[in-house]
N, C-alpha and C positions, 0 to 999 in steps of 0.2 A: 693196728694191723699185726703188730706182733705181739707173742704173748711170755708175758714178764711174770707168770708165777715160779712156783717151786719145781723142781722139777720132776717129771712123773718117769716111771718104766715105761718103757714101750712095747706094748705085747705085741707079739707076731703080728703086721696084718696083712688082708686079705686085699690083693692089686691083681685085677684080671686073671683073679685062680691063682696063683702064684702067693706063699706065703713069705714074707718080708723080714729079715733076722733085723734085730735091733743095729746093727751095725748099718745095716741101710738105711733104715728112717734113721737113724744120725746123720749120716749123711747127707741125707733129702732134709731134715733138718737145716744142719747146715749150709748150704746152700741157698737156703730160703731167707738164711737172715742176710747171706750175701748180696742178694738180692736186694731184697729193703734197705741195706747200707745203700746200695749202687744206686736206687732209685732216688734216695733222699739226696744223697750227694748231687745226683743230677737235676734235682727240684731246686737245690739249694745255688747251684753254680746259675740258674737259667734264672733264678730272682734276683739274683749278682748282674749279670747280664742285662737283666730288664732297668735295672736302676741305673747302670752305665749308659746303656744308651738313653735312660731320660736326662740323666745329666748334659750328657755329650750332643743332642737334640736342644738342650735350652741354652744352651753357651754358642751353638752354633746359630739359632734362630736371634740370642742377643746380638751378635757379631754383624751377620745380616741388616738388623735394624740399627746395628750403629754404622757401617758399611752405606744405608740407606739416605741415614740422614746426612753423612758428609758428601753425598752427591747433592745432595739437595742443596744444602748450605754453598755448596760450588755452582752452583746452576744460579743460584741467587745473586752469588758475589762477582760471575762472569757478566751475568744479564747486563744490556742495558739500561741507564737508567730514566731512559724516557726523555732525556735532555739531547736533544740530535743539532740543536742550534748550530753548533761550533761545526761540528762535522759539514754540514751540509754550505754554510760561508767557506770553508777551504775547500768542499769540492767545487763550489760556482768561482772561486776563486779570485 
């Protein structure tokens, strides 16, 4: 997009009737490549961002499944275990 050769004069040009002194297309130059900095910089912060939050999405979704599975392993270790014998001679008593 931008262009990297040598660098030429710039004749007068022609913008809506109006002829253009080299100091202006400097400028409009100028500008343009601030531009393409500003853009890249912003392409480049939003692929920063995109990688953070895949990070921060897979550390979070681990956390979850390890969160998951110690409810479970709790549900398991609370459960009864199907042996009710004793219970049920101390409630007849």
């Amino acid at each position: 997009m931008h262009y990297d050769g040598p660098g030429l004069s710039h004749p007068p040009t022609m913008l809506s009737g109006f002829l253009m002194s080299d100091q202006v297309v400097d400028r409009i130059a100028r500008a343009l490549e601030r531009i393409e900095r500003a853009a890249t910089a912003g392409a480049e912060a939003r692929v920063r961002l995109e990688r953070r939050n895949h990070m921060l999405r897979t550390r979070i979704e681990s956390a979850i499944a390890d969160l998951d599975a110690m409810i479970a392993d709790e549900a398991v270790t609370a459960a009864p275990d199907g042996d009710d014998t004793e219970l049920d001679e101390e409630a007849q008593g």
